[in-house]
N, CA, C and O atoms as a printed pandas DataFrame, in Angstrom:
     atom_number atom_name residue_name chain_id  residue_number  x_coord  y_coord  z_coord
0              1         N          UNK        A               1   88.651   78.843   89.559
1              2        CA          UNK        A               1   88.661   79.655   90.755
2              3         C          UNK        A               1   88.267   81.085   90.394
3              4         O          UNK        A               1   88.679   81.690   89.405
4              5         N          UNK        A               2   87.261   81.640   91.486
5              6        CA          UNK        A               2   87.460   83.130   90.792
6              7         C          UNK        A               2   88.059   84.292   91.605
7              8         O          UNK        A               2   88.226   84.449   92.814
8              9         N          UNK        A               3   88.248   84.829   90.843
9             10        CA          UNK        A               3   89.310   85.990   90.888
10            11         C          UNK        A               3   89.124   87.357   92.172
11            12         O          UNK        A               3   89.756   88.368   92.477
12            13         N          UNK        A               4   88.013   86.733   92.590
13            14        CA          UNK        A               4   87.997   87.804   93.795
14            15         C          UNK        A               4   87.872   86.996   95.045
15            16         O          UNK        A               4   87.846   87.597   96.119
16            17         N          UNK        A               5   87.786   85.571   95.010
17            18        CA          UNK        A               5   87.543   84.673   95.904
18            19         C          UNK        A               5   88.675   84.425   96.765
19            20         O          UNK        A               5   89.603   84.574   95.970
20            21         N          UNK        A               6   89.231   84.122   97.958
21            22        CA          UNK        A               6   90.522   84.156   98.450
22            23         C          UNK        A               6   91.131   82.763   98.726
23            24         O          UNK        A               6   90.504   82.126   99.572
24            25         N          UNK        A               7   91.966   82.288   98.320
25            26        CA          UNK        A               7   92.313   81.011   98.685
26            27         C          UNK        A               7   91.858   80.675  100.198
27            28         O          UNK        A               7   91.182   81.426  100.902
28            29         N          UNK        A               8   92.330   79.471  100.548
29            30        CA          UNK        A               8   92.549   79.202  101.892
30            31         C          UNK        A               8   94.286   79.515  102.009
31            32         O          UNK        A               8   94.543   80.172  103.018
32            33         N          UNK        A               9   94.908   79.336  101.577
33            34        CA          UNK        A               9   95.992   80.086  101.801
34            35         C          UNK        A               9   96.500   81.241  101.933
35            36         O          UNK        A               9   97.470   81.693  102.542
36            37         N          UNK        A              10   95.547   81.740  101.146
37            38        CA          UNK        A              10   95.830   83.524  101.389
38            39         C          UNK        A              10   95.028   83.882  102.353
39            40         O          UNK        A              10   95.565   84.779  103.003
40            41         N          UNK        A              11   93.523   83.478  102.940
41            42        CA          UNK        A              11   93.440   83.766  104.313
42            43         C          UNK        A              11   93.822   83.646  105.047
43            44         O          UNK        A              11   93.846   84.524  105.910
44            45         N          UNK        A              12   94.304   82.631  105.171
45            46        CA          UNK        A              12   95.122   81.930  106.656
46            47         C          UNK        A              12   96.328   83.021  106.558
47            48         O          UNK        A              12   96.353   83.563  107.663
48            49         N          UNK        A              13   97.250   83.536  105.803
49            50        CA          UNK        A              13   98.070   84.281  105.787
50            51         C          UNK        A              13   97.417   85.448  105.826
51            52         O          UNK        A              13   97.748   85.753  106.972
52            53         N          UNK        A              14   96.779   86.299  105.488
53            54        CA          UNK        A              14   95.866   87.526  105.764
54            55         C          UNK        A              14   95.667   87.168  107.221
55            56         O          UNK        A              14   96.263   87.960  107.952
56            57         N          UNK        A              15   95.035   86.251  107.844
57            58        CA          UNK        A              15   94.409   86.598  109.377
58            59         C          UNK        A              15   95.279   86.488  110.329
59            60         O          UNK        A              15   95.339   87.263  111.284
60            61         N          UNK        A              16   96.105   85.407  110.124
61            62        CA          UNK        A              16   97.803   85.282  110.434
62            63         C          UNK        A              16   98.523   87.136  110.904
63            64         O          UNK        A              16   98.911   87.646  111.955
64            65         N          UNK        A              17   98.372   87.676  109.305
65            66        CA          UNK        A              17   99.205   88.774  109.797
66            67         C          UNK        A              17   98.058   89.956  110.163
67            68         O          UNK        A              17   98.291   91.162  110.254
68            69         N          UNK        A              18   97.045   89.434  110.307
69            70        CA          UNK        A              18   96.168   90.846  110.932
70            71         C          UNK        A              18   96.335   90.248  112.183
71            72         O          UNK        A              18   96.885   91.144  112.825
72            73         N          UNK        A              19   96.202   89.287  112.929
73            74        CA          UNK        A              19   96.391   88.870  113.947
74            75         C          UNK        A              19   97.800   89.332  114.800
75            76         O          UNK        A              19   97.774   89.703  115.974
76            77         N          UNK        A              20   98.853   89.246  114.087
77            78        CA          UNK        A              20  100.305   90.110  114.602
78            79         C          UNK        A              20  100.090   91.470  114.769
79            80         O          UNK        A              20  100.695   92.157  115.593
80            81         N          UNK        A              21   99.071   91.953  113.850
81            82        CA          UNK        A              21   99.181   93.202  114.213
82            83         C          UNK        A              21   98.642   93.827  115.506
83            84         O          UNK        A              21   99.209   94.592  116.286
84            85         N          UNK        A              22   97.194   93.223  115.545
85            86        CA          UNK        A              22   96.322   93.024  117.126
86            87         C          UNK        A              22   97.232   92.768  118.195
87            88         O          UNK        A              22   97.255   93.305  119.302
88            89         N          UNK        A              23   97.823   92.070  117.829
89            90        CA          UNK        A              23   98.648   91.782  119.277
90            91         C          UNK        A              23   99.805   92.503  119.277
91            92         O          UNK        A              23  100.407   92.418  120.347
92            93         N          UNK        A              24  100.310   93.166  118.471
93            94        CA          UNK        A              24  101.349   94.061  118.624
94            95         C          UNK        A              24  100.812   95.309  119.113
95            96         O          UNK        A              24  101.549   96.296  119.139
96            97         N          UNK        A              25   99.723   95.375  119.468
97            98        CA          UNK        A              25   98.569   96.878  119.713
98            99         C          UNK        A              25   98.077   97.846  118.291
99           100         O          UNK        A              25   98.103   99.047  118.560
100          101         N          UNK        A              26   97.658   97.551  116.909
101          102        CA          UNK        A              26   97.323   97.856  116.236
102          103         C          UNK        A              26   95.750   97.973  116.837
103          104         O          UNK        A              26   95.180   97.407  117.769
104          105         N          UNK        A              27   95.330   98.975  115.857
105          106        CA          UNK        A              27   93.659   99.460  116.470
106          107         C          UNK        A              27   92.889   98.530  115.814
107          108         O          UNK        A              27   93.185   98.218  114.660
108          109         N          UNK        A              28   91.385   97.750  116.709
109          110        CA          UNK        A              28   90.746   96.968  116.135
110          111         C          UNK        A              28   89.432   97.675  115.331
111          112         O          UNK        A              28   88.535   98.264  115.933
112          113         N          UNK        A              29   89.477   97.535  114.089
113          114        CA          UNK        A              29   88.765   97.902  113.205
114          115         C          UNK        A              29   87.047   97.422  113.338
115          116         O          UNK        A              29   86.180   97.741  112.525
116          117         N          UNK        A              30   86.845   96.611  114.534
117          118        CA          UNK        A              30   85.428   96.383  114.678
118          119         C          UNK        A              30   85.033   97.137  115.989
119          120         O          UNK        A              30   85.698   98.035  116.505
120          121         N          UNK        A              31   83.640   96.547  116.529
121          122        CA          UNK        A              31   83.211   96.885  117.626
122          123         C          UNK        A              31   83.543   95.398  118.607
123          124         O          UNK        A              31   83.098   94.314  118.230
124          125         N          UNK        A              32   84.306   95.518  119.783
125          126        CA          UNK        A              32   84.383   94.175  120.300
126          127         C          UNK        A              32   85.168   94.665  121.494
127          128         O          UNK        A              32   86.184   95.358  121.536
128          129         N          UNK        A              33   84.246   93.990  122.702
129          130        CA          UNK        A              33   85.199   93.946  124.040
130          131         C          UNK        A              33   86.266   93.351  123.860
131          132         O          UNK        A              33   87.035   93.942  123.101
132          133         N          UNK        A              34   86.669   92.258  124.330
133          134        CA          UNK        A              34   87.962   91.434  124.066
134          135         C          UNK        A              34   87.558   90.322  123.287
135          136         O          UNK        A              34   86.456   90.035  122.822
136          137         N          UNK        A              35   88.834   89.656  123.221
137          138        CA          UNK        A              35   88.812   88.733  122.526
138          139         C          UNK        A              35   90.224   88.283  122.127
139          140         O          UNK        A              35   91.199   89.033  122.165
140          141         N          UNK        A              36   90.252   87.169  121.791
141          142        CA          UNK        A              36   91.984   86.956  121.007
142          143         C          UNK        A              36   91.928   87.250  119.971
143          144         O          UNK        A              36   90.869   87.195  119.345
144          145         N          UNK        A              37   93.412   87.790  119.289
145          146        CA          UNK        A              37   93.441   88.838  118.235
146          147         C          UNK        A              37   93.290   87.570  116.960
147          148         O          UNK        A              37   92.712   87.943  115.939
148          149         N          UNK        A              38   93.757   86.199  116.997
149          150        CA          UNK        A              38   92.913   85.443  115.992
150          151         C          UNK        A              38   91.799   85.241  115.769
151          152         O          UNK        A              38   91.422   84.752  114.704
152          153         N          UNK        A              39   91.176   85.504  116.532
153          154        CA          UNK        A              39   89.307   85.733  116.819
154          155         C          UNK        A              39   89.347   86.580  115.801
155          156         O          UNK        A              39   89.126   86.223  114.643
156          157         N          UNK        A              40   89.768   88.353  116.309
157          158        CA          UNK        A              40   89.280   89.552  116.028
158          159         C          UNK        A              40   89.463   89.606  114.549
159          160         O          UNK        A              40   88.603   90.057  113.792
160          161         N          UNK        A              41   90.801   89.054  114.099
161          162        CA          UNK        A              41   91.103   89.330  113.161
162          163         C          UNK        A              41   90.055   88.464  111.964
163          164         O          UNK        A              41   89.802   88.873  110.830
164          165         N          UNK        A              42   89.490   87.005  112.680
165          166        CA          UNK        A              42   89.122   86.475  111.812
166          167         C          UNK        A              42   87.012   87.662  111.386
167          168         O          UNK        A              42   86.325   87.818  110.376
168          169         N          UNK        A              43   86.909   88.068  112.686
169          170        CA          UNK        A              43   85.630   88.429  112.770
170          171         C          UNK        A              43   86.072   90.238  111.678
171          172         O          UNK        A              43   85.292   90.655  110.821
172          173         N          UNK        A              44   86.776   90.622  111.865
173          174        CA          UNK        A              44   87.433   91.475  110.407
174          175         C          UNK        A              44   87.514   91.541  109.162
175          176         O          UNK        A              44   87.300   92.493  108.411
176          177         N          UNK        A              45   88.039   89.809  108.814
177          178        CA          UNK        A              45   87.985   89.354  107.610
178          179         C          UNK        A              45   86.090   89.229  106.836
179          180         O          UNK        A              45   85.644   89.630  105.761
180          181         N          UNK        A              46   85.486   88.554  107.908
181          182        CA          UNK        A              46   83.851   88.429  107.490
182          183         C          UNK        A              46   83.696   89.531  107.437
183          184         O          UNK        A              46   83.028   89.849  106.453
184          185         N          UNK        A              47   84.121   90.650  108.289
185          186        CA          UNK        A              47   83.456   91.847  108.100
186          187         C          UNK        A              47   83.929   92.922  106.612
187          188         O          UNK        A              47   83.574   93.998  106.131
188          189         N          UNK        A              48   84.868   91.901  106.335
189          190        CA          UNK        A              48   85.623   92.802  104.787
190          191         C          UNK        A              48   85.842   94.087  105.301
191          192         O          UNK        A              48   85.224   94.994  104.744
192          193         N          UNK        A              49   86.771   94.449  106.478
193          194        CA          UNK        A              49   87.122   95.789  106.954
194          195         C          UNK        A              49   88.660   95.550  107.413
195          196         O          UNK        A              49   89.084   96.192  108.374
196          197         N          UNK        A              50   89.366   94.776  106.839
197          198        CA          UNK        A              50   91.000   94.810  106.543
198          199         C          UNK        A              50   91.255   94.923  106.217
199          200         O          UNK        A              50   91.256   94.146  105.262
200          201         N          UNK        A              51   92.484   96.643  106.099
201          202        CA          UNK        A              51   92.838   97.082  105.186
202          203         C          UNK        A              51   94.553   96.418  104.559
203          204         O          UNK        A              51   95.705   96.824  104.712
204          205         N          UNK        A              52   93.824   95.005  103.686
205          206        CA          UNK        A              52   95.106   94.359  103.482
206          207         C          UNK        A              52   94.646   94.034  101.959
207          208         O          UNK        A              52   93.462   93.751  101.776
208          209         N          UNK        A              53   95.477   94.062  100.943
209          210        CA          UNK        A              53   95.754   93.482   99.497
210          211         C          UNK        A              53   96.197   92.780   98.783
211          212         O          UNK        A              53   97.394   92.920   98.534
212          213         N          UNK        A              54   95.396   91.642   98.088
213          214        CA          UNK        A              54   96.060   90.357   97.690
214          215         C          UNK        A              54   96.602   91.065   96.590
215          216         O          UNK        A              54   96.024   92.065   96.165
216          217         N          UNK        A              55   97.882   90.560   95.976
217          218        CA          UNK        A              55   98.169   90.600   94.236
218          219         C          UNK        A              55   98.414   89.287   93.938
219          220         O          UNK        A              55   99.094   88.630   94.727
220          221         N          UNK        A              56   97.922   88.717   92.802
221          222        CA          UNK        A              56   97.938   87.650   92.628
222          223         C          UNK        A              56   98.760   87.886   91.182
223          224         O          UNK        A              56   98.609   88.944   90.570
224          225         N          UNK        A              57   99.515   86.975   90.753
225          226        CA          UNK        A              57   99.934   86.674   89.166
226          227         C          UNK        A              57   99.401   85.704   88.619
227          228         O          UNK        A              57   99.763   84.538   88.772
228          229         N          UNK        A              58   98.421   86.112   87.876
229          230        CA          UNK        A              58   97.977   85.321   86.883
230          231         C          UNK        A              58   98.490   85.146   85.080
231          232         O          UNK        A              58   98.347   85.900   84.117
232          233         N          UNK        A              59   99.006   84.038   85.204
233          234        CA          UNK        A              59   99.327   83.461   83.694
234          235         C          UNK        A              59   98.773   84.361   82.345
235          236         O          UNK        A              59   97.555   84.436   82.180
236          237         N          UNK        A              60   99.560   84.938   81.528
237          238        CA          UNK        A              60   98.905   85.954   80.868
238          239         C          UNK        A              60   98.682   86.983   80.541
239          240         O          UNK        A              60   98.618   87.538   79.444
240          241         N          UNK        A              61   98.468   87.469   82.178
241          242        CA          UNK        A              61   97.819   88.565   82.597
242          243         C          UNK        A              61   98.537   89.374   83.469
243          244         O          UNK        A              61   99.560   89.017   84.052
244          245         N          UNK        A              62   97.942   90.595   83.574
245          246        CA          UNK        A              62   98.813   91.361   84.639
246          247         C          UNK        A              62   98.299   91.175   86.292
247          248         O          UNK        A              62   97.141   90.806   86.484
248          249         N          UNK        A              63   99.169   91.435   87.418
249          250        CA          UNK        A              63   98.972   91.388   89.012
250          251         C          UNK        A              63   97.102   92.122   88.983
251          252         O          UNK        A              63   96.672   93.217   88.624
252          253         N          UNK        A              64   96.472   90.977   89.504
253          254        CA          UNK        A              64   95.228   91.004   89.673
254          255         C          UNK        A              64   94.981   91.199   91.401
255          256         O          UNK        A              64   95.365   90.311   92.162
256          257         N          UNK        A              65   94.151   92.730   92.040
257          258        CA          UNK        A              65   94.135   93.119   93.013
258          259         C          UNK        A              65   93.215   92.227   93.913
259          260         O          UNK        A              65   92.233   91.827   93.289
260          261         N          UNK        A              66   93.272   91.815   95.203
261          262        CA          UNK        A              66   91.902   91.348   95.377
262          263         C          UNK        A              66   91.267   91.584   96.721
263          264         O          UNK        A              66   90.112   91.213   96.932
């Protein structure tokens, strides 16, 4: 696996909680009339403009950012 690549688990949890935030009224970081905030959040993630941070522990090694 590589190291900057995101699981499917850690997206689904990344869009998950950018999605709570949208709907809690957090500001949407794209250009977009409406939409549902699992939409927005997912069209965020492609856009690599979520300001969210994996740490991962890798065996070895120290908490790898991603």
């Amino acid at each position: 696996m590589s190291e900057t690549k995101l699981t499917r688990y850690e997206r689904a949890r990344i869009i998950g909680a950018r999605a709570l935030q949208i709907s809690l009224g957090a500001p949407v970081l794209i250009d977009i009339e409406r939409g549902e905030p699992i939409d927005i959040a997912l069209m965020e993630l492609e856009n690599e403009v979520i300001p969210i941070t994996v740490k991962r522990g890798v065996k070895g090694k120290q908490l790898i950012k991603v």
